[in-house]
C-alpha positions as CSV (number, residue, x, y, z in Angstrom):
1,X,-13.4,1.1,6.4
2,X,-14.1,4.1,8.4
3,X,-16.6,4.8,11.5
4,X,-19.0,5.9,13.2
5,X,-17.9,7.3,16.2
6,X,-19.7,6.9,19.7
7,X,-19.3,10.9,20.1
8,X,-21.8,10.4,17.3
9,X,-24.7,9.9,19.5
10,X,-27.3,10.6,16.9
11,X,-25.8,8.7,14.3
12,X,-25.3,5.9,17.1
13,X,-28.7,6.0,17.9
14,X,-29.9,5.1,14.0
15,X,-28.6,2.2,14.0
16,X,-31.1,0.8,16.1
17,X,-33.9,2.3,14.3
18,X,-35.2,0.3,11.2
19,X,-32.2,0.3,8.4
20,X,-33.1,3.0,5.7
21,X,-32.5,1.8,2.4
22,X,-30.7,4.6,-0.2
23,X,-30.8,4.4,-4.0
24,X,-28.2,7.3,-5.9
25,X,-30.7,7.1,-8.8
26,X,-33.4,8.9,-6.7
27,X,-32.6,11.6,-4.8
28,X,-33.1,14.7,-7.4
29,X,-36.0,17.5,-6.2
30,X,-37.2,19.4,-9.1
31,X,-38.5,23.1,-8.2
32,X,-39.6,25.7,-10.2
33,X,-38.2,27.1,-13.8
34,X,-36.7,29.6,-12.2
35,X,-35.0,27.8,-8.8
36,X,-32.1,25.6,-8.9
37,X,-32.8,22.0,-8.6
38,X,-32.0,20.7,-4.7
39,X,-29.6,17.2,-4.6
40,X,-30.6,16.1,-1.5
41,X,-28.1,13.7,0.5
42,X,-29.4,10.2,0.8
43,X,-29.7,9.0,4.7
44,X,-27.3,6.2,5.2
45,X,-27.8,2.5,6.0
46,X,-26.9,1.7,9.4
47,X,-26.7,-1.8,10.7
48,X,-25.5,-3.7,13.8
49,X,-22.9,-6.4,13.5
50,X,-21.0,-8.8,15.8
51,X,-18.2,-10.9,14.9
52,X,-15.4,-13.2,17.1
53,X,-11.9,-12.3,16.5
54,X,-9.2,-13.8,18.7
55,X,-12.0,-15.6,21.0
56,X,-13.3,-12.0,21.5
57,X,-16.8,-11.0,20.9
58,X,-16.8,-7.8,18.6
59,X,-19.5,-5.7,18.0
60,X,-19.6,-3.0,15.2
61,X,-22.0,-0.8,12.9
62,X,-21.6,-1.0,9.4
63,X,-22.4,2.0,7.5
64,X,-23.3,1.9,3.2
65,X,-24.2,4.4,1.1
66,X,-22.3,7.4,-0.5
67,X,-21.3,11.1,0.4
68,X,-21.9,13.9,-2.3
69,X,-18.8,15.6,-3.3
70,X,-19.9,19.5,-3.8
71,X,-17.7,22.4,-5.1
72,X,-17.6,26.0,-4.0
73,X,-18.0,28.5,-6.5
74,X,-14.7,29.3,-7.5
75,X,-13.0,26.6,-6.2
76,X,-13.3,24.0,-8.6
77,X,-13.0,20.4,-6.8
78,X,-10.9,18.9,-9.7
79,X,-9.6,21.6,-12.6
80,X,-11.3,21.1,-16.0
81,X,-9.2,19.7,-18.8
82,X,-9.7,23.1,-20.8
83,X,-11.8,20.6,-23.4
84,X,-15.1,22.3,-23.1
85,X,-15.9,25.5,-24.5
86,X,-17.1,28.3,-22.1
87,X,-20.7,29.3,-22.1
88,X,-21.7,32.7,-23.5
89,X,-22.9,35.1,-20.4
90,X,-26.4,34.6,-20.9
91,X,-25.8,30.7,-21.8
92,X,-24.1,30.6,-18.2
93,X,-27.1,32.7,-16.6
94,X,-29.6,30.4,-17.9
95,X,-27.5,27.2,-16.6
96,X,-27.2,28.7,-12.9
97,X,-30.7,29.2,-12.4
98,X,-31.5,25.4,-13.4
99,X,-28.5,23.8,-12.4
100,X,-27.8,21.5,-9.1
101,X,-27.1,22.7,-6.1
102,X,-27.0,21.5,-2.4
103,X,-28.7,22.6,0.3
104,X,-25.9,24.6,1.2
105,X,-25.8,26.5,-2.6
106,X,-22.6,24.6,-3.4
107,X,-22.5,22.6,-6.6
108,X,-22.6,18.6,-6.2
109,X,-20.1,16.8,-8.6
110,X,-20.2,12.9,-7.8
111,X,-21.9,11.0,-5.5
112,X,-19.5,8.7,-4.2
113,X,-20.2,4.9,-2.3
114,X,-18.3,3.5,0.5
115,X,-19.2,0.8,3.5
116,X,-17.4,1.8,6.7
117,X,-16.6,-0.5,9.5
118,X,-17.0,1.1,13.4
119,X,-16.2,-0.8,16.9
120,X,-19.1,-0.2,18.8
121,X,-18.6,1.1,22.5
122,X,-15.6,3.8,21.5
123,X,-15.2,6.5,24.2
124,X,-12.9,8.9,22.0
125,X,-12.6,8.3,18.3
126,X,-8.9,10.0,18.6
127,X,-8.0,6.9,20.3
128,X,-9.2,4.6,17.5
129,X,-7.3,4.6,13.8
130,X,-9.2,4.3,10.7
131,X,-8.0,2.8,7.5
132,X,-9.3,4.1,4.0
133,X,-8.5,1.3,1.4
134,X,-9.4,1.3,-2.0
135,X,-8.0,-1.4,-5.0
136,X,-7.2,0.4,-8.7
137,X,-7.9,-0.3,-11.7
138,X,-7.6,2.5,-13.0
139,X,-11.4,1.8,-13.0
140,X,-11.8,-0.6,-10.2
141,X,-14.3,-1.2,-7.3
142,X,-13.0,-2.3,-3.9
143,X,-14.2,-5.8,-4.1
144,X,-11.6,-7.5,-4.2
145,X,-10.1,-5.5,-0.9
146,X,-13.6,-5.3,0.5
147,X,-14.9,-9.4,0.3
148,X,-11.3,-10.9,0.5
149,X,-8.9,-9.3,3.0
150,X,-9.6,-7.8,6.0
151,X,-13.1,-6.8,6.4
152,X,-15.6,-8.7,8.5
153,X,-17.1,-10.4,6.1
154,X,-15.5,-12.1,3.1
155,X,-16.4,-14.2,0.2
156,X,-15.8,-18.3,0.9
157,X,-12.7,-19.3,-1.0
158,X,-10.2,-22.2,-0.7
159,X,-7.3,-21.9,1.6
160,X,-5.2,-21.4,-1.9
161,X,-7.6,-19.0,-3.1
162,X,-9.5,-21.0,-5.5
163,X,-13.3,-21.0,-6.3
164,X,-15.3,-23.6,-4.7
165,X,-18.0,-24.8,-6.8
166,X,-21.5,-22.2,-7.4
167,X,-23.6,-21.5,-5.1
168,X,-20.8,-19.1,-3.0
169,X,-21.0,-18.0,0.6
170,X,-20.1,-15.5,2.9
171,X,-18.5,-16.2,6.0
172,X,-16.7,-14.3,9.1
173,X,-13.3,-13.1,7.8
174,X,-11.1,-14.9,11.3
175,X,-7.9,-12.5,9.5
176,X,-10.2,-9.2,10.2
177,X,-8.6,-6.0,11.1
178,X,-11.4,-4.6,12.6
179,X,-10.3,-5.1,16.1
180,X,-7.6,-2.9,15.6
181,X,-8.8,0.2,13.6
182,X,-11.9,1.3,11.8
183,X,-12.0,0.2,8.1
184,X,-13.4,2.8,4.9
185,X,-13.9,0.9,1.6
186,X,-14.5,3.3,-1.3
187,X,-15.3,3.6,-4.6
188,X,-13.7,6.1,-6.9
189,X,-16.3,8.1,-9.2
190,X,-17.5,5.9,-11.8
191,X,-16.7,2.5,-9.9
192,X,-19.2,0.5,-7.5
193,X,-21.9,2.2,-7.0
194,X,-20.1,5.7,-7.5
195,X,-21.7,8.1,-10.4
196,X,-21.3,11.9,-11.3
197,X,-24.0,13.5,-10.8
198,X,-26.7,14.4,-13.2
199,X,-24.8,16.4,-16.4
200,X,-22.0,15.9,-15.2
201,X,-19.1,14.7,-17.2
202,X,-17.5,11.4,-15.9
203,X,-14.5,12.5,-17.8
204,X,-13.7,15.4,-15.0
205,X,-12.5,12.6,-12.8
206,X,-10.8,9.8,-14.6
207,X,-7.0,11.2,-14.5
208,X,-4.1,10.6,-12.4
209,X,-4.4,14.3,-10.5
210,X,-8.7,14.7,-11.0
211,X,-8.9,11.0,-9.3
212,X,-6.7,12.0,-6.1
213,X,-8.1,14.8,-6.0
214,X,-12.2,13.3,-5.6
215,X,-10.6,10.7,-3.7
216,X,-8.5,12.7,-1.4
217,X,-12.4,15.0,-0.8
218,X,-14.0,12.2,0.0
219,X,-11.7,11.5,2.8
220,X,-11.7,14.8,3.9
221,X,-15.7,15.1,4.1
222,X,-15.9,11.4,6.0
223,X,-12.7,12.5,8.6
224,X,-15.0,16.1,9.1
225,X,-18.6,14.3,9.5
226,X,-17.5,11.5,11.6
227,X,-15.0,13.8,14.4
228,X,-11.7,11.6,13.1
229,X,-9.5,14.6,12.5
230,X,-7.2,13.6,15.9
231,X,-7.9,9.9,14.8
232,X,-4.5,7.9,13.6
233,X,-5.2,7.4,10.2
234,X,-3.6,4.7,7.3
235,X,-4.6,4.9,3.6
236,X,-4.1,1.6,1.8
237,X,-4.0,1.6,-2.1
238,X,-3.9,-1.6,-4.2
239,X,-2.1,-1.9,-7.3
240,X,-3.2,1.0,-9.4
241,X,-4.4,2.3,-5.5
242,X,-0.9,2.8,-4.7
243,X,-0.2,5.3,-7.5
244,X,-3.4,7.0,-5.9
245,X,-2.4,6.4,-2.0
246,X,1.1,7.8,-3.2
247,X,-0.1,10.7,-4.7
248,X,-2.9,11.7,-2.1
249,X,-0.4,11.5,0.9
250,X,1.2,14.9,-0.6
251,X,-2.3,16.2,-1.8
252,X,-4.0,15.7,1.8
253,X,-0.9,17.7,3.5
254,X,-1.1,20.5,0.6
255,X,-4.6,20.5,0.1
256,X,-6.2,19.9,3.2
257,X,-3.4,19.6,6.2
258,X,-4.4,16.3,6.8
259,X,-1.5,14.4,7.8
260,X,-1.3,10.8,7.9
261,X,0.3,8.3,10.1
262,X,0.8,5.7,7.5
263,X,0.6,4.4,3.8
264,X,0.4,0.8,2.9
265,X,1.1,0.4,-0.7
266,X,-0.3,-3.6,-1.7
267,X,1.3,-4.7,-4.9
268,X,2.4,-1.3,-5.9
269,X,3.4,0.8,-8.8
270,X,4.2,4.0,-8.8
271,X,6.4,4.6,-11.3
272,X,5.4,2.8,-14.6
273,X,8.2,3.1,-16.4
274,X,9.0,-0.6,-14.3
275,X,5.8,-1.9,-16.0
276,X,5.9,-0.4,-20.0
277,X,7.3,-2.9,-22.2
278,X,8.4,0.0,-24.9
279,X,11.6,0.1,-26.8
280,X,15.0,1.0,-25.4
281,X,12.8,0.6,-21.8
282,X,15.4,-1.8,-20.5
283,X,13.6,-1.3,-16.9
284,X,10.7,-4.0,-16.9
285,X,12.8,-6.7,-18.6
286,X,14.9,-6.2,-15.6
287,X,11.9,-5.9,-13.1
288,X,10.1,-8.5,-13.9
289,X,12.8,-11.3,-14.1
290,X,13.1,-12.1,-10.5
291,X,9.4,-12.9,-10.7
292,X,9.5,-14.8,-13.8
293,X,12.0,-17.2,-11.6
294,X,9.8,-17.4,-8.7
295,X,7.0,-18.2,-11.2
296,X,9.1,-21.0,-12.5
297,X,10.0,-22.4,-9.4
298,X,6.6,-22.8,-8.5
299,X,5.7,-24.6,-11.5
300,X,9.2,-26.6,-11.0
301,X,10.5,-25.5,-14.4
302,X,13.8,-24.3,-13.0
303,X,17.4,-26.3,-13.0
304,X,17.2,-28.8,-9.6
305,X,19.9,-26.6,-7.9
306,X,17.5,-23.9,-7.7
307,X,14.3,-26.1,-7.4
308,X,15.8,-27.3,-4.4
309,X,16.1,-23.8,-2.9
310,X,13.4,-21.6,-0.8
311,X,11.4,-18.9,-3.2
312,X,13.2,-16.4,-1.4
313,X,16.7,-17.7,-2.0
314,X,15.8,-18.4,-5.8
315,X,14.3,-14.6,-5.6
316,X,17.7,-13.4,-4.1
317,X,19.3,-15.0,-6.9
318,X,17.6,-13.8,-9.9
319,X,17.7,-10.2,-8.3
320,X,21.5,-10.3,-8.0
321,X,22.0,-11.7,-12.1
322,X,18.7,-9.5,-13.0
323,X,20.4,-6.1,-11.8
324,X,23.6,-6.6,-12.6
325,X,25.1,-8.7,-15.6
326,X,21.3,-9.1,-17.1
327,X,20.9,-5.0,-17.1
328,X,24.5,-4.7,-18.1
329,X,23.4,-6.5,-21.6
330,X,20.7,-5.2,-22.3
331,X,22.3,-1.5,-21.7
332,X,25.0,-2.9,-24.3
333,X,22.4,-3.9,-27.2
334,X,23.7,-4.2,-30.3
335,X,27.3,-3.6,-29.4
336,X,27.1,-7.1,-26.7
337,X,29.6,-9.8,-28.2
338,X,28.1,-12.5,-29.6
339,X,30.1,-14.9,-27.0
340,X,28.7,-12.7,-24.0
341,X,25.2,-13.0,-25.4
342,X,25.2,-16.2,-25.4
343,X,26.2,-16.5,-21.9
344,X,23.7,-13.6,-20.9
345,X,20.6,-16.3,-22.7
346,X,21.6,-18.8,-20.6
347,X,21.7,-17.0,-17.5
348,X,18.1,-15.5,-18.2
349,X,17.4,-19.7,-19.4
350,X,18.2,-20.5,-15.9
351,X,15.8,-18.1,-14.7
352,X,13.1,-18.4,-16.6
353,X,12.9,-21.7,-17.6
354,X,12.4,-21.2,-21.2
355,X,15.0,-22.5,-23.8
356,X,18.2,-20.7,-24.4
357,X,17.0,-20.9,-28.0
358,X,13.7,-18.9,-27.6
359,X,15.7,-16.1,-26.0
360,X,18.0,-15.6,-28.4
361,X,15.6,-15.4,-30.4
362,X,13.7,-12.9,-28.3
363,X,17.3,-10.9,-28.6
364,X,17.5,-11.3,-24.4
365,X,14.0,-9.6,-23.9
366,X,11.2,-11.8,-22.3
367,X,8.4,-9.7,-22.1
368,X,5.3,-10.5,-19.6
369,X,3.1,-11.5,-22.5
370,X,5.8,-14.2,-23.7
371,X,6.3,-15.5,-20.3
372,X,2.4,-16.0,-19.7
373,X,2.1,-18.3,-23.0
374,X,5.7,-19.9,-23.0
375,X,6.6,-21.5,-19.5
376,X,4.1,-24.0,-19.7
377,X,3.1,-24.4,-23.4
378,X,3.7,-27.9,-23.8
379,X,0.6,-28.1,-20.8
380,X,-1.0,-26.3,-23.6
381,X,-1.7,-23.7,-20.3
382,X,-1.4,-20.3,-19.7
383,X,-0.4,-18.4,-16.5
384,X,-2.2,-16.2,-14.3
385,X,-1.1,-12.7,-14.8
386,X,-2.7,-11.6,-11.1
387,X,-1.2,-14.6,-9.4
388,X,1.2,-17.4,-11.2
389,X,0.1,-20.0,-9.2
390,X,-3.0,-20.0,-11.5
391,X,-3.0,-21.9,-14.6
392,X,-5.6,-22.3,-17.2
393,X,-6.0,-24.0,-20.5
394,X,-5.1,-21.7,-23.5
395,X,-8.0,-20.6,-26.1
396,X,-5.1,-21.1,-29.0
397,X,-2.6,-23.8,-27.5
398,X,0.7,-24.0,-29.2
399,X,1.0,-20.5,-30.2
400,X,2.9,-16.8,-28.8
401,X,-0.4,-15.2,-28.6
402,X,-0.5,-13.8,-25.2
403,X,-3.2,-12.0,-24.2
404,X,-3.8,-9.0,-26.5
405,X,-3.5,-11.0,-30.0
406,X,-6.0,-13.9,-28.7
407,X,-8.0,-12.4,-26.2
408,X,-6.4,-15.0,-23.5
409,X,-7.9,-15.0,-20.2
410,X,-6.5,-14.6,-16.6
411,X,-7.2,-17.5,-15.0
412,X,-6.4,-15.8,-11.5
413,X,-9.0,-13.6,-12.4
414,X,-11.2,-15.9,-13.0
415,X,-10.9,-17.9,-9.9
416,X,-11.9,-15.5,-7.8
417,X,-14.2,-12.8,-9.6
418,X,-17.6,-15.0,-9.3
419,X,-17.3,-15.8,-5.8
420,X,-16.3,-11.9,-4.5
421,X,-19.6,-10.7,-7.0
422,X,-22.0,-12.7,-5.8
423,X,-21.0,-12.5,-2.2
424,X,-20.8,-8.3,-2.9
425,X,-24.6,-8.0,-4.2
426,X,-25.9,-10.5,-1.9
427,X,-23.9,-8.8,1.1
428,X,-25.3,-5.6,0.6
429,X,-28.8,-6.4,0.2
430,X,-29.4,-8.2,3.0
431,X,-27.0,-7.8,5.3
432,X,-25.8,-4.1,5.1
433,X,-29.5,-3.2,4.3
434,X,-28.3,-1.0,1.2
435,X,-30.4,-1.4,-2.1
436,X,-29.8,0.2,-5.6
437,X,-31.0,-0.7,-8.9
438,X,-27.8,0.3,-10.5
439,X,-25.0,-2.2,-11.4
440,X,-22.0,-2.8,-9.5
441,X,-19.4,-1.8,-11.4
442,X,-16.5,-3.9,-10.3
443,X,-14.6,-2.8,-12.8
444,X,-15.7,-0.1,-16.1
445,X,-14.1,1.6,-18.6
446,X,-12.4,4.5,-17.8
447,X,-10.6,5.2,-20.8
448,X,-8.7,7.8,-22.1
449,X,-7.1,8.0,-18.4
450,X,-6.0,11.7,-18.7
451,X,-2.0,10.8,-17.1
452,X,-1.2,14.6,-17.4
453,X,1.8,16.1,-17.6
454,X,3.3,12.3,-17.7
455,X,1.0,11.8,-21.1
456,X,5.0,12.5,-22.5
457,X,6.9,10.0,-20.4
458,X,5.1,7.8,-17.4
459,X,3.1,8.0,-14.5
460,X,5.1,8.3,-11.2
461,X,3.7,9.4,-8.2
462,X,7.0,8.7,-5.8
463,X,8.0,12.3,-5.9
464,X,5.0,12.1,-4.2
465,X,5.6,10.0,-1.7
466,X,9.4,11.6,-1.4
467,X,7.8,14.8,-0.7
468,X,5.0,13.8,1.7
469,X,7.5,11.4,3.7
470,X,10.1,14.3,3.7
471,X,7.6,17.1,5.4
472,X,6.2,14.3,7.7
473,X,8.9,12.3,9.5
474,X,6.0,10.1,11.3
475,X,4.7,8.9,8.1
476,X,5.2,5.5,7.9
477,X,5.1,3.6,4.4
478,X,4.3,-0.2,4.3
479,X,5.0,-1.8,1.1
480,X,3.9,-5.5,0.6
481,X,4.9,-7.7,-2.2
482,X,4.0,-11.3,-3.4
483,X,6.2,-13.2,-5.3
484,X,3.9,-14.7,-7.9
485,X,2.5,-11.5,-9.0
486,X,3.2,-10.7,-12.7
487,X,1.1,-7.5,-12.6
488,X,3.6,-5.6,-10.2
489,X,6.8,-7.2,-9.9
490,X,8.6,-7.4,-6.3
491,X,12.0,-6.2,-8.2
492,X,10.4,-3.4,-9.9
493,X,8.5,-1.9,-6.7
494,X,11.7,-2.6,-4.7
495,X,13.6,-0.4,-7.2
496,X,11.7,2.1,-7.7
497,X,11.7,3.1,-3.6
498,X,15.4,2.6,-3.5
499,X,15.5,5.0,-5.9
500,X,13.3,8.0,-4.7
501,X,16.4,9.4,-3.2
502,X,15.1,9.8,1.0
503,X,17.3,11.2,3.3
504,X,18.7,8.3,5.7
505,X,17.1,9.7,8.6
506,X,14.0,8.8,6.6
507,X,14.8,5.6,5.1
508,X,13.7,3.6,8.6
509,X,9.7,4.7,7.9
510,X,9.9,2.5,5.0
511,X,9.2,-1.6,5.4
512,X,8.9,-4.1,2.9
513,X,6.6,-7.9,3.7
514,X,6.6,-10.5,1.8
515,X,3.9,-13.3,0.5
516,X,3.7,-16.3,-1.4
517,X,0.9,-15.5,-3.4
518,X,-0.4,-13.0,-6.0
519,X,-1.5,-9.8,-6.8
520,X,-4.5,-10.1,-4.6
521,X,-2.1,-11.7,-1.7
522,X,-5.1,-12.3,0.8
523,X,-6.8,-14.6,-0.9
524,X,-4.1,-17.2,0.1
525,X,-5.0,-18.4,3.8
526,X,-1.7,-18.7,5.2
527,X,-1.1,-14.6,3.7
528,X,-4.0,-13.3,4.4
529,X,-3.1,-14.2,8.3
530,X,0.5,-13.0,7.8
531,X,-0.8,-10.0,6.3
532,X,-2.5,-9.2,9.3
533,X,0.2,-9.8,11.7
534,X,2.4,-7.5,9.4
535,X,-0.2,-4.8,9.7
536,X,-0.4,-5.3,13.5
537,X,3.2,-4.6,13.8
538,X,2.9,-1.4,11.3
539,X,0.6,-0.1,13.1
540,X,2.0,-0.1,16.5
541,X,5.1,0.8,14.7
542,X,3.3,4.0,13.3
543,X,1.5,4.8,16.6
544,X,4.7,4.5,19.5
545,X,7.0,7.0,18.0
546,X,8.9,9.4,19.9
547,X,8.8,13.1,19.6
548,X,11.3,14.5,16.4
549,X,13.1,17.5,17.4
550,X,13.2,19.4,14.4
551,X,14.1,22.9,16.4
552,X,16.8,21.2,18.3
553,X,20.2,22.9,18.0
C-alpha cells in the first residue's frame, strides 16, 4: 500500500531494470576497531504489474523490501522503558565507537518490511491518495489484509471464505482498491519480515505508545522518500490495528504534522474494557450479546420469531434488551429479585440460544469462551472465534472447556491461514522478486505488551481519536463491523464511539458499514465487494469537503 510516484523518475526508471533481490540478514559493513560499523539500506525490489479492474487495464509497480528506522542522537525514536541500566562513561565511549550507524551518523533501530502498490502513469502524486494498512495482533503480519482484501493479488478462497483443498493459488483480486489510491502494507517491528537491528532490543517496540510510535516513523520516512506529503492519505488498522490507527492519528499531528484525511478502523477495539471478561466488568457481557444472537441466528438456534427475521433486525433487537434491561441486571447483582432474574435468563435464553438453565447457572454472565463451546455442543462443535460462521469439531466434545483449559482451536483461523501463507511466500519470491532466508512471521510472540500507563486499568486509544478528530475537522473515520465476529463485537465498538464525547459539529465524520461475515470480513465474496463500494464512497466523502471556517465571526 503506498507508491512510487512518477515524479520519481529514477525510482521509475528501476523498475525496468533487472529486479534486485534484498535480504535484511545481510546488509552489515564491518570497518575497522576503531570506526562505527555502516548499516547500509538495502535497494528495493521493483516490479511491473498489470491487472483488469472494472474492464480497465491497470498497470502498477510493486515495491518489497524494508525502510531502516534511524534515531538522532538525542532524540530517541521510541523512549526506553527505564529497564536497562546506563553504561559507565567509558562503557558508553567504547559502545559509540563500535556501534551502528547510518551513512548519515544516525543510529538504525529496526528495519522494517512493507510491499507498496503504485498506478503507473501518475502526473502529480498530490492528486493520487495512498492507504497504509496494517492488521494487529498485537504481533501480527499484514497477511491477512495483504492476500485477502484489497490488494492486487489475493490468495484463492471460496466465495464463503473457506479453503479449497492444497495446492492453493493466487489470483487477481476483481475487489482491488488499487484503482483508486495507492496501497502500503506494513509490518510492525518483529512481524513479517520486520527485525531490530543487530543488538537491539525487540522489547523497545512491543508497547501500545513504542509500536505507534515506529509505526507512525515508518510512515513518515515512506510519505518523505516517495513526495506524498500533499497526497490524500487513509490509514487502515485491523483489529488490534485500530487501537494503533487510533492512536497514530494524534501522534502523526503531534509528532510530525502529518494530517490525515481519513481512518478506517476494520473490526475495531479501542477501548478494551468492551473486550476484558474481569469481575464487576459488566461491559463485555453487555457487548458481546448482540453478536452472540447474530451467531445464533446463523446457526438457527434462535426462537422461529426471530429466525424468521433479517440479521440486522435480530441485531437491533438484542442491542435494545442488551443495553437496557440486560445491563440494568447485571448493574443490580446480588441485590436483582429472584423473580426478575429469572425473567432477565430468559431474555438472554432468547438471545443466545442456550438454556435458561445454563444461565442461571452462569448467574446471567455468558462469557465468549462459554458461548464458543455451548451453542452447538450437542454437534459436539465449536465456533469460530474470528468469524461464527465457522464451526469445527471439538478436541474434548461434551465439555465447558473453551479454548484456554483445552487448547481448542479456531476453526476460522484455520480455514484461511494455509491458503494466505502459501500464497504470501510464493507471492514474494516470484512475483514481487523479494527473497529472504528469514521466516515470515505471520504472527510471533510479543509478549509482555508494555500497555503503559493503562498497565492499571485498559488500553484505550479513543481519547486519541477524540483529540485528533477535534484539531482536524476533515478527518474522516470509517468504522466497519461484521456481525459474526466474536473477537470485536459490533455492540462494543458501536459503544465505545458513542461514547468518546465529539462535539456534534463533529459527529457527521464518523460512519459505520456493516457485513455478514467475520473478523476478517473480506474473505466473504459478497463483503469483500461491499467493502469496496463502502470505501469508494468514504473516500470521495473524505476528498469533496468544503472549506471549514474556523475564523469566521
Amino acid at each position: 500500500m503506498q507508491n512510487i510516484p512518477a515524479a520519481g523518475a529514477a525510482l521509475l526508471a528501476l523498475a525496468f531494470l533487472t529486479p534486485l533481490r534484498a535480504d535484511p540478514g545481510r546488509e552489515t559493513v564491518t570497518y575497522g576497531p576503531d570506526e562505527p560499523r555502516i548499516e547500509e539500506e538495502p535497494v528495493l525490489s521493483v516490479t511491473a504489474h498489470t491487472i483488469t479492474v472494472g474492464g480497465k487495464t491497470v498497470k502498477y509497480h510493486a515495491t518489497a523490501g524494508y525502510y531502516l528506522l534511524k534515531e538522532e542522537e538525542g532524540k530517541p525514536l521510541v523512549k526506553p522503558d527505564g529497564s536497562a541500566p546506563a553504561p559507565t562513561p567509558a562503557a558508553a565511549e567504547r559502545t559509540e565507537k563500535r556501534e551502528l550507524r547510518s551513512k548519515d551518523g544516525q543510529k538504525p533501530k529496526a528495519k522494517v518490511f512493507f510491499v507498496a502498490y503504485t498506478l503507473d502513469d501518475v502526473a502529480d502524486p498530490a492528486t493520487r491518495p495512498v492507504t497504509f494498512a496494517f492488521n494487529g495482533g498485537p504481533g501480527s503480519s499484514s497477511i491477512w489484509l495483504h492476500m485477502a482484501s484489497f490488494a492486487p493479488r489475493r490468495a484463492n478462497l471460496t466465495d464463503d471464505g473457506e479453503a479449497p483443498p492444497p495446492p492453493y493459488q493466487l489470483v487477481d483480486n476483481e475487489s482491488t482498491w488499487l484503482d483508486r489510491t495507492d496501497l502500503v502494507f506494513i509490518d510492525p517491528v518483529s512481524t513479517g519480515y520486520s527485525r531490530p537491528v543487530e543488538k537491539e532490543d525487540p522489547r523497545q517496540f512491543h508497547g501500545l505508545k513504542e509500536d505507534i510510535a515506529s509505526v507512525g516513523d515508518f510512515i513518515r520516512l515512506y510519505t518523505s522518500r516517495n513526495a506524498r506529503w500533499l497526497s490524500p492519505k487513509i490509514v487502515l488498522g485491523e483489529s488490534y490495528g485500530t487501537t494503533r490507527a487510533a492512536g497514530l492519528s494524534d501522534y502523526l499531528q503531534t509528532r510530525y504534522g502529518l494530517y490525515l484525511n481519513g481512518i478506517v478502523l476494520v473490526s475495531s477495539v479501542l477501548n478494551f474494557q468492551t473486550l476484558s471478561f474481569t469481575p464487576q466488568n459488566h461491559d463485555p457481557y453487555v457487548g458481546y450479546l448482540p453478536t452472540f444472537a447474530t451467531a445464533a441466528w446463523y446457526h438457527k438456534k434462535l426462537p422461529p420469531d426471530l429466525q424468521a427475521k433479517s440479521v440486522s433486525e435480530v441485531a437491533a433487537l438484542a442491542r435494545a434488551f442488551a443495553g437496557k434491561d440486560y445491563l440494568q441486571a447485571l448493574q443490580q447483582g446480588d441485590t436483582l429479585s429472584a423473580e426478575e432474574r429469572k425473567r432477565i435468563a430468559e431474555g438472554v435464553s432468547r438471545f443466545t440460544g442456550l438454556p435458561v438453565s445454563y444461565v442461571l447457572q452462569r448467574r446471567l454472565r455468558i462469557s465468549d469462551a462459554a458461548f464458543f463451546v455451548k451453542l452447538l455442543e450437542p454437534e459436539g462443535l465449536i465456533l469460530g472465534r474470528f468469524d461464527a460462521r465457522y464451526t469445527g469439531h471439538r478436541y474434548e466434545p461434551g465439555t465447558d472447556l473453551g479454548f484456554d483449559q483445552s487448547g481448542e482451536y479456531d476453526p476460522s483461523d484455520e480455514a484461511v491461514g494455509g491458503p494466505l501463507t502459501a500464497a504470501f511466500n510464493d507471492y514474494v519470491r516470484r512475483e514481487l522478486k523479494y527473497e529472504s532466508d528469514l521466516p515470515y512471521e505471520t504472527e510471533t510472540d510479543v509478549s509482555p505488551w508494555n500497555f503503559g500507563d493503562a498497565g492499571n486499568g485498559f488500553p484505550n486509544t479513543a481519547e486519541d481519536l477524540r483529540k485528533a478528530m477535534t484539531r482536524n475537522p476533515y478527518l474522516k473515520v470509517w468504522v466497519t463491523c461484521s456481525y459474526y465476529d466474536i473477537a470485536t463485537p459490533y455492540y462494543a465498538a458501536e459503544s465505545v464511539v458513542a461514547a468518546m464525547n465529539l462535539d456534534p459539529s463533529i459527529r457527521p465524520n464518523l460512519r459505520f458499514t456493516y457485513y455478514e461475515s467475520g473478523h476478517m470480513l473480506y474473505v466473504h465474496k459478497p463483503s469483500r465487494m461491499k467493502f469496496k463500494a463502502d470505501f469508494e464512497s468514504f473516500l470521495n466523502d473524505a476528498l469533496s469537503q468544503p472549506t471549514v471556517h474556523s475564523a469566521a465571526r
